[in-house]
C-alpha positions in Angstrom: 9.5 -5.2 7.8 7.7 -6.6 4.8 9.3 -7.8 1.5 7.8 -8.9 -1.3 9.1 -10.1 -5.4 6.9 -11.4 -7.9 7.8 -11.9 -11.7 4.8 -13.4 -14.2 5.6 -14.3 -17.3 3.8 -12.7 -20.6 -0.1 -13.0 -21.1 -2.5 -13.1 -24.1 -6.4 -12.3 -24.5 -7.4 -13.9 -27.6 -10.8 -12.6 -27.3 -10.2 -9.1 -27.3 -6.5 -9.6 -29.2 -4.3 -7.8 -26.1 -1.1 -8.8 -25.3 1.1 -8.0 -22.5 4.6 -8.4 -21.8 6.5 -10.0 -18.8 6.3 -8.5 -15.3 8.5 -8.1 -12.4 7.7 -6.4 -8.9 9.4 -5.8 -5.8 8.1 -4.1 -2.6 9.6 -3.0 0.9 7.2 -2.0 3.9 7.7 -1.3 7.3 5.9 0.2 10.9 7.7 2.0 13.4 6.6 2.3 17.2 8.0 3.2 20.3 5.6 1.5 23.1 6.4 4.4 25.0 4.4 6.9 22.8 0.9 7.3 21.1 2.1 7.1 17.4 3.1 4.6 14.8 5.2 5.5 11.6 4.6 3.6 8.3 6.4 3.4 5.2 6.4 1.7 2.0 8.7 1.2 -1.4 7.5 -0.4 -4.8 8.5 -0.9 -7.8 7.1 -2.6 -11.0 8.4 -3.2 -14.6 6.5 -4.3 -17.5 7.2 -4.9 -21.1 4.7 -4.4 -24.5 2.4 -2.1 -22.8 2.2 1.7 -22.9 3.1 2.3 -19.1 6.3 0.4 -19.0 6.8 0.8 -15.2 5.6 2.2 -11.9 7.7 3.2 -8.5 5.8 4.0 -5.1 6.5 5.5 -2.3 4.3 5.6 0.7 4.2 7.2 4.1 1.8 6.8 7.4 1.1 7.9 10.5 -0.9 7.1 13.2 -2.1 8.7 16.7 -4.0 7.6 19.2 -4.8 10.1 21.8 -8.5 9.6 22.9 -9.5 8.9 19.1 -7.1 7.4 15.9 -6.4 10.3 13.6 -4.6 8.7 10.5 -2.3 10.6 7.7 -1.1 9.1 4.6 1.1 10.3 1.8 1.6 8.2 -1.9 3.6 9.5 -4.4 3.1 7.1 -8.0 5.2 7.9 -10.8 3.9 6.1 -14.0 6.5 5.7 -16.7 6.1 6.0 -20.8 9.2 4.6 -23.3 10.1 8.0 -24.6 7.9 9.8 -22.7 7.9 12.5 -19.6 6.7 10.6 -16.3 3.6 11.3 -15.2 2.9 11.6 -11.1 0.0 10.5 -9.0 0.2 12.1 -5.5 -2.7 11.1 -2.8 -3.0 12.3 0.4 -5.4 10.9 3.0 -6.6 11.7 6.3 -9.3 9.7 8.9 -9.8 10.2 12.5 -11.9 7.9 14.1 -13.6 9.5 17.3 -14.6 7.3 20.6 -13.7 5.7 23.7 -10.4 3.6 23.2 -9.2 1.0 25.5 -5.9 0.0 26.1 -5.6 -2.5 23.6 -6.1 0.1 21.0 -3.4 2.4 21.9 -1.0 0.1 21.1 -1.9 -1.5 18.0 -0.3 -4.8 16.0 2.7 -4.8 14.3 1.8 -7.4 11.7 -0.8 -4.7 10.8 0.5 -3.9 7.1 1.2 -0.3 5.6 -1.8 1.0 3.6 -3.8 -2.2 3.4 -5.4 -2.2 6.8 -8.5 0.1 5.7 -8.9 -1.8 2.7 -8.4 -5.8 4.9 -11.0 -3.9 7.6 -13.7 -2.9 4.5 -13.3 -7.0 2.6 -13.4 -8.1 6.3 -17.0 -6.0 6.3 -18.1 -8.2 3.2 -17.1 -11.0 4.3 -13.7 -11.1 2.5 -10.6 -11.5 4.0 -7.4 -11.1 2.1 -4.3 -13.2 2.9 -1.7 -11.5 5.8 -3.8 -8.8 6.0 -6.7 -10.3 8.6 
């Protein structure tokens, strides 16, 4: 399990005369595996409030799975709900699918734990570039 808060106070851009209120976020995520089996369940929470701007908060809610079985097929729900002061919310839903086809060795069936929820295509592609992000590499 991963937890996460952050708060940052309000923020001004004289230069193009934007404002933006306070911010506070808070995010849950977690991996599931059973050595046992092939598979790995991941799931994520978040939540993010904002005042002075049009989109006055944002909730997300993430699912993954993994299987390795001779190659690493990947599945991945996210459900974002964007919300308006006196306004209907409005939804973003993504879903996403990879398999990766190959020899795997043993080490790859069972992969790390400290491998984060959704970030570890993005911490493989900065890692590419020469980027790393922190607790993702």
């Amino acid at each position: 399990m991963v937890a996460a808060v952050a708060e940052h106070g309000a923020q001004s851009w004289s230069g193009v005369s934007a404002t933006a209120g306070t911010d506070a976020l808070w995010s849950l995520a977690g991996v599931f595996h059973d050595p046992e089996e092939p598979w790995t369940f991941r799931f994520g929470f978040a939540q993010e409030r904002q005042q002075r701007t049009p989109v006055t908060g944002a909730d997300l809610i993430g699912l993954g799975w993994v299987e390795l079985r001779g190659r690493a097929a990947r599945r991945g729900a996210l459900r974002r709900g964007l919300h308006r002061d006196g306004r209907p919310t409005s939804y973003d839903d993504r879903v996403i699918a990879s398999v990766g086809v190959g020899v795997l060795s043993a080490d790859d069936a069972h992969p790390p734990e400290r491998e984060p929820f959704l970030h570890d295509a993005r911490a493989r592609a900065d890692s590419r570039h020469g980027r790393t992000l922190p607790g993702l590499c």
